[in-house]
KEKELO-291193 format. One record per residue (C-alpha): residue number from 1; residue in three letters; z, y, x. Coordinates in Angstrom, 1 decimal. Layout:
# residues N
BABA    nr   rest       zz       yy       xx
BABA   NUM    ALA        Z        Y        X
...
# end
This chain:
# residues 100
BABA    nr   rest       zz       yy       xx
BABA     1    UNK      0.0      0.0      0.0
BABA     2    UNK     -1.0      3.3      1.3
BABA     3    UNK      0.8      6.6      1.1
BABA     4    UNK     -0.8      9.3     -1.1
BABA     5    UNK     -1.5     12.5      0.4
BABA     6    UNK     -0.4     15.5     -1.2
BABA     7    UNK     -3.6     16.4     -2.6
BABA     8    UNK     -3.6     13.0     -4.4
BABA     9    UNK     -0.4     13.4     -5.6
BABA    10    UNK     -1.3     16.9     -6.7
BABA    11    UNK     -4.9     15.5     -8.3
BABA    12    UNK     -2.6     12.9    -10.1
BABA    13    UNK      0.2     15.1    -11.6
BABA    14    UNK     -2.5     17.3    -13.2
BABA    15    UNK     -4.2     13.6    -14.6
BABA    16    UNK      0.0     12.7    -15.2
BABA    17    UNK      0.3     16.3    -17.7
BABA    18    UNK     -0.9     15.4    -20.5
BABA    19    UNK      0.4     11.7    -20.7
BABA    20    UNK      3.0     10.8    -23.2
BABA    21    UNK      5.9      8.5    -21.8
BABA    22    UNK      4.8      5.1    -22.5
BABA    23    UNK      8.0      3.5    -21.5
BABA    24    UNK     11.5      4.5    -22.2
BABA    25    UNK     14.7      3.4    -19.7
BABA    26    UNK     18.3      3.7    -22.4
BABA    27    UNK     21.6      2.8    -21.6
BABA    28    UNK     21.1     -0.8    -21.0
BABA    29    UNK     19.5      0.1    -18.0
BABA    30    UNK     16.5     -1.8    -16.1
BABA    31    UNK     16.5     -5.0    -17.7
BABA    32    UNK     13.8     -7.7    -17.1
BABA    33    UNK     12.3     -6.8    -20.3
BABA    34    UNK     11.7     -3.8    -19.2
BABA    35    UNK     10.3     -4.9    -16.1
BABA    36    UNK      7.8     -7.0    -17.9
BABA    37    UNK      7.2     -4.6    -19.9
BABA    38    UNK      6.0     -1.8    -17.3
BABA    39    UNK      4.6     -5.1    -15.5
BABA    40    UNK      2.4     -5.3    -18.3
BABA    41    UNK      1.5     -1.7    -19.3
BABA    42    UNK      0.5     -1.5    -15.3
BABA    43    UNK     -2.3     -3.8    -16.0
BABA    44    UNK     -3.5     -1.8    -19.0
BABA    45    UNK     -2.9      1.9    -17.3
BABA    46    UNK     -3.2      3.0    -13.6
BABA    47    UNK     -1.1      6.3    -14.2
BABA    48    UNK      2.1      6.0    -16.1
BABA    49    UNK      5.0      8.5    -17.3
BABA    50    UNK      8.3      6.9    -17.5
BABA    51    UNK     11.4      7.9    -19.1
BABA    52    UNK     14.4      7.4    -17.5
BABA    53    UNK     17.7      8.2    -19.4
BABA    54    UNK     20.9      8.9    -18.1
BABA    55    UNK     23.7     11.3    -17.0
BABA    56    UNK     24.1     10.5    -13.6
BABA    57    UNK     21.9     11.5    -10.8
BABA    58    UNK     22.6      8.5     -8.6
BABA    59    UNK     22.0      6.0    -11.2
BABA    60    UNK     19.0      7.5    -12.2
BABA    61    UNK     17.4      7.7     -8.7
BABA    62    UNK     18.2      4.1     -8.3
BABA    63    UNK     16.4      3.4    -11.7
BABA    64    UNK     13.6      5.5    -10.2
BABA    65    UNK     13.7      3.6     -6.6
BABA    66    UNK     14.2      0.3     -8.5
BABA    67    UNK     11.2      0.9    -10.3
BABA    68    UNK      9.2      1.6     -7.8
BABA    69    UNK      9.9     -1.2     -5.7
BABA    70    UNK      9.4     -3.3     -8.2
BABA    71    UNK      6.2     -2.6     -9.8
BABA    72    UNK      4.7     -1.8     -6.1
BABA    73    UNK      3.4      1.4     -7.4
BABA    74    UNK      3.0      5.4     -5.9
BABA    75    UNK      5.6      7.5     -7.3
BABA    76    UNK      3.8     10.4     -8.0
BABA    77    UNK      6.3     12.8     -9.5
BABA    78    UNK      9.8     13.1    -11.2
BABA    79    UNK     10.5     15.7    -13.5
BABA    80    UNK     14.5     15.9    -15.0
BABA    81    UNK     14.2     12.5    -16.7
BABA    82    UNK     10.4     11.6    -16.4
BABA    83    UNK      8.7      9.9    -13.5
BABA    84    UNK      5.1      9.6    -13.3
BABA    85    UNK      4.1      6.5    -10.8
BABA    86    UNK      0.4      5.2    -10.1
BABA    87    UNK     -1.3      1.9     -9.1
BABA    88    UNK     -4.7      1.0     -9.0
BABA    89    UNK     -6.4     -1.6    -10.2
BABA    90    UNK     -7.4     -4.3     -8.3
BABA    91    UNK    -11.3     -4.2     -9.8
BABA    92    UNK    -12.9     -1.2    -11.0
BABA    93    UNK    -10.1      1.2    -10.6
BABA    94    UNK    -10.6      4.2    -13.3
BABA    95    UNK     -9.1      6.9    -11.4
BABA    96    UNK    -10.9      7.8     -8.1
BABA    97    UNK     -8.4      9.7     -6.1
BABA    98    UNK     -9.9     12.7     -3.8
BABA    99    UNK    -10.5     11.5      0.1
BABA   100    UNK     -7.7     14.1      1.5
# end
């Protein structure tokens, strides 16, 4: 997995705007449903918003890193309580990212 440069990440937050959140973390935390559940919404989406509830900052940046680690995916930006994270597909990828 490559790092994104910032004018990828800055190409993909624009793309990230408009998107509603297509998963929601809750109290219960990151469960493996939830897993599965981004697992499989990964497969449908390359750019996905995520939100992640919670009061404490700590707990919520190990949702975040948690996330990331386990979907293998760029996270792109976070926002109060929404993260935005990208992973191409393996064929026929549907966002082409800018060279630099």
């Amino acid at each position: 997995m490559t790092k994104l440069t910032n004018n990828q990440k800055k190409f993909l937050r624009s793309k990230g705007h408009s998107l509603k959140p297509v998963v929601m973390i809750g109290q219960h935390g990151l469960s493996e449903a939830v897993l599965s559940e981004l697992e499989s919404s990964l497969e449908t989406h390359e750019l996905l918003k995520i939100k992640v509830r919670g009061d404490d900052r700590e707990d919520k940046q190990l949702v975040i890193d948690k996330i990331v680690q386990a979907t293998h995916a760029h996270l792109v930006q976070v926002i109060g309580s929404v993260m935005v994270i990208y992973r191409a597909f393996d064929k026929d990828p549907q966002i082409i990212l800018p060279r630099k």
